[in-house]
N, C-alpha and C positions, 0 to 999 in steps of 0.2 A: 623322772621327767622334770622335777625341782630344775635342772640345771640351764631348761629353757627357761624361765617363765622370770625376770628380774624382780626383784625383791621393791624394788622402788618406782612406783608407774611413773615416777617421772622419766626413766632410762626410756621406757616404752613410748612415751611422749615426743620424746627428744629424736628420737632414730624415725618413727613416724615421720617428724617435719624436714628432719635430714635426708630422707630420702629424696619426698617428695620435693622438694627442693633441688635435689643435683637432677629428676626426672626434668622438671621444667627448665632448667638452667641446658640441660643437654639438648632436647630440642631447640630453646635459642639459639644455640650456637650454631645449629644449620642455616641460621638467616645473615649468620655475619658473610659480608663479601669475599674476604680475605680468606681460603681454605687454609691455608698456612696460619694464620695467627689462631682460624677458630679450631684448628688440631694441637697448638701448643694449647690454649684455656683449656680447652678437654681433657687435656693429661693434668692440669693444674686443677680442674675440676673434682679426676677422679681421686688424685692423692689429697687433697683437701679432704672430700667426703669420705674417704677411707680414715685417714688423721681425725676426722671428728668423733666417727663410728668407735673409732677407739678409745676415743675420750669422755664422747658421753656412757659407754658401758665399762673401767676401767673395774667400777667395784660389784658387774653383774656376774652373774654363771658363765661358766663358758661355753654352754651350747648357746645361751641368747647371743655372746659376744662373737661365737663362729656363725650363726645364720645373718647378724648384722653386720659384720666384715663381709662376708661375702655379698650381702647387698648392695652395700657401697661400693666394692669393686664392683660389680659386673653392672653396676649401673652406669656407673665410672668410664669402663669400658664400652657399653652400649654407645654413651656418647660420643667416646675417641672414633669409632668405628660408622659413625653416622654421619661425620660432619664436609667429610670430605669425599664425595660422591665422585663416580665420573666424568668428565667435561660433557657427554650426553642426558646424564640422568640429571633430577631435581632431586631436590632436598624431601626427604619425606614429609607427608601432611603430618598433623599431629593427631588422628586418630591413626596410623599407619606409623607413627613411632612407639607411641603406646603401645599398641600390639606387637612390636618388634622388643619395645624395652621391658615388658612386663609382661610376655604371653607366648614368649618366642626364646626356647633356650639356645637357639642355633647364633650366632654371630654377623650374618650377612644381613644386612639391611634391605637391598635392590631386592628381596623378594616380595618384600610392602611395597613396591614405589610400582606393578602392573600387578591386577588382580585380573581374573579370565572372567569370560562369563555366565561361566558354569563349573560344574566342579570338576578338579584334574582327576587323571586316572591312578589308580593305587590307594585312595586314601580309606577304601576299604581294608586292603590287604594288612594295611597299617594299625587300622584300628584292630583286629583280629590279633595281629601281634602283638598289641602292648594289652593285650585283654590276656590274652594267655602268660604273656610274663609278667604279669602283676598277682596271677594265679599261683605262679612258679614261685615267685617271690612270693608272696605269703607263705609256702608250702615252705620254705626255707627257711624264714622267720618262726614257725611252729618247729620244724627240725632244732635250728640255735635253743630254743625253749627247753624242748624235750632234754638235748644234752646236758643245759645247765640243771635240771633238774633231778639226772641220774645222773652227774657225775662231778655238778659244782666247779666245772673247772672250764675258767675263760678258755684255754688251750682249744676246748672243743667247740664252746658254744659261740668265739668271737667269728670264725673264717662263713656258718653257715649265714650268721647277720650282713655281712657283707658281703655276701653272696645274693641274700633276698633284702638286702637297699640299693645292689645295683640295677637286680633286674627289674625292683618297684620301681626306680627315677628312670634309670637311662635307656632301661627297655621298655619301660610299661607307661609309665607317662610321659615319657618325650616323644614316644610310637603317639601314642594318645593327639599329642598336640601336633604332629606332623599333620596324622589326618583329620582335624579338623580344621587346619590353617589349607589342608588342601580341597578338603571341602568346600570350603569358601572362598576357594580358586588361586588361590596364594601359593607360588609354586616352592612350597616348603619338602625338602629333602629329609629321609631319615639320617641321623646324626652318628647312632654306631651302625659300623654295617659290616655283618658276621666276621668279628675278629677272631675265630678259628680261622678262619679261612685265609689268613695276614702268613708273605712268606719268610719276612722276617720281622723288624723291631720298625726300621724305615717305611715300611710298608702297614704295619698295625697301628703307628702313634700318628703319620700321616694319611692314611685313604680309611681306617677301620675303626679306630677309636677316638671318641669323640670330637668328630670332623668342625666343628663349630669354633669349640676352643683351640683347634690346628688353625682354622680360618684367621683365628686372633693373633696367636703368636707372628703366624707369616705376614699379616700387616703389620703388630705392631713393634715386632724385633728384627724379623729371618729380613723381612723386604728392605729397610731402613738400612741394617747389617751389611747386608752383600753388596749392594751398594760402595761402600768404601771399601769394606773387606775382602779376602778372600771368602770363599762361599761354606768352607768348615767353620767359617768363626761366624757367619751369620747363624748357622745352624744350631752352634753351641750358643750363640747367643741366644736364639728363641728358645732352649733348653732352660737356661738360666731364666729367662724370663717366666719361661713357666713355674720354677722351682719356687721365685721370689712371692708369686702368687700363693703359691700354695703355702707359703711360709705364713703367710697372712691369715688364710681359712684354717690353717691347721695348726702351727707352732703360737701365731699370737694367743688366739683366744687363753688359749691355756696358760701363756707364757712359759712356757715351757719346749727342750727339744729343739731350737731355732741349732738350722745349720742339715738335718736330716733331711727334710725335703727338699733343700737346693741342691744337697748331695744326691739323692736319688734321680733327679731329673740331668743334672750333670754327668751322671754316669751314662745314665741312657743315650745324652750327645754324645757322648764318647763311642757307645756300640754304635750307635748309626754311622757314623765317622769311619768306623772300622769297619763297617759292614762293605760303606760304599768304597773304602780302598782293598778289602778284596774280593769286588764285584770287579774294582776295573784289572784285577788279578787272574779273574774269572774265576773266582771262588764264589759261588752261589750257593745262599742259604735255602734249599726248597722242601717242600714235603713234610715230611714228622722229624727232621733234623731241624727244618725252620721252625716248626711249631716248638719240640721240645727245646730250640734254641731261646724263642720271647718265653714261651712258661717260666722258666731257670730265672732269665731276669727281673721276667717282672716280679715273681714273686722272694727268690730270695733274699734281695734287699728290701723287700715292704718293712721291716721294723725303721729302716732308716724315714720313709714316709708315714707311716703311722707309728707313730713312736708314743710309748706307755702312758705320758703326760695325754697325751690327745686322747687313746682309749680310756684313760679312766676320767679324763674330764668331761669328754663330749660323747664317746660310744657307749660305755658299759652304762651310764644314767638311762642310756633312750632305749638301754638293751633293758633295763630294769632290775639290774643286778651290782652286790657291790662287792670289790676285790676286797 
């Protein structure tokens, strides 16, 4: 756990006042008149406070340097994503960005800007669900345990950790935070939603798996993209775009590995490209050919997205074990 905790409180200082800094700076920028100028500052925003993140942690651990990049991005982005509302809607208040920017891991803003006056329906169903996969997920993390124990070998103990830190975040308390945002009437949506159930690759990284940062890419590359482009290159651009992020959370901290996650997310635009030239072929990927079609890729290129630099800097510490 050494690999969170930075060696010099001033690193921990400094990322503290940088945050908190691009959070207020992002709300102002809803009050500029100009949508258009205050979405270029927002993108100048979030690569400033990304650039600093990485400045002020250069000589920290890389797990504290991977949880503050990633802060600075997704605050970064909360803002791009805030500033330019609908010609209908207002600008969020600032206790309704707060909660968007800091309590809200889905991407869409207009679910702060109407609150109901009672609570929506589901946000029990919700909460039951991220109570059971945080169960799962523990039970999973105790499996990883068990293996490294009898048989010392990352090979077994790494796939069950990432197994129970998916369904602790992305099941268990992102469920968590759906129903409580819809609790309090906030018409807040689950974020994955049963990716078994995805008939192909196009279908699992847009409708099934993490719906929030799909929301982000198509404003902040696919939309901009197709626009000038044809609409494979917008696609592959929100691809790229996503790869470049991840290059950030996952390649910088370590410095290590840059080039594996833009490849990984690259290749994926590729299958969806393919997929949809032969849907218009009438080739359709359905059933356990779809399913065992996204298994195959998601998983056997994952060394190219977590690649060894990133497990042994940031995984294996928090797994508590050392290669």
């Amino acid at each position: 756990m050494d690999a969170y905790f930075p060696a010099n409180p001033l690193a921990l200082a400094q990322m503290g006042a940088l945050l908190l800094m691009v959070l207020v700076a992002g709300y102002g920028l809803q009050l500029l008149d100009n949508p258009a100028r205050a979405r270029l500052r927002a993108w100048g925003l979030m690569l400033a406070g990304t650039t600093a993140a990485n400045f002020f942690t250069l000589t920290s651990p890389a797990g504290f340097r991977m949880l503050s990049l990633i802060g600075a991005v997704l605050l970064g982005m909360k803002a791009v994503l805030a500033v330019n509302p609908a010609p209908e809607e207002s600008s969020l208040p600032f206790p309704g960005y707060l909660a968007f920017a800091l309590a809200w891991p889905g991407m869409q803003p207009a679910v702060f800007r109407k609150r109901a006056a009672q609570a929506l329906p589901g946000w029990g169903k919700h909460a039951l669900q991220g109570l059971m996969a945080l169960a799962a997920g523990t039970g999973f993390f105790f499996l990883s345990h068990f293996f490294w124990g009898r048989t010392s070998s990352l090979f077994w103990a790494t796939p069950p950790f990432f197994i129970g830190a998916s369904l602790t975040v992305h099941f268990g308390l992102f469920n968590l935070a759906t129903a409580f945002w819809r609790r309090q009437g906030f018409d807040c949506g689950a974020l994955f939603q049963n990716p078994f159930e995805a008939q192909n690759l196009g279908d699992f990284w847009a409708h099934r798996w993490n719906i929030g940062f799909g929301e982000m890419t198509a404003v902040a590359a696919y939309g901009p993209m197709k626009k000038a482009f044809p609409a494979w290159v917008g696609l592959l651009g929100a691809f790229g775009f996503s790869g470049i992020l991840h290059e950030v959370s996952i390649s910088l901290p370590v410095n290590a590995g840059y080039g594996g996650p833009l490849a990984y997310f690259l290749l994926h635009g590729g299958l969806v490209i393919l997929e949809r030239w032969m849907g218009a072929k009438g080739i359709r990927l359905r059933g356990r050919a779809g399913l065992a079609w996204i298994l195959f890729w998601l998983v056997a290129p994952l060394p190219l997205l977590f690649h060894r630099s990133f497990l042994a800097g940031v995984v294996w510490p928090l797994m508590g074990v050392q290669p």
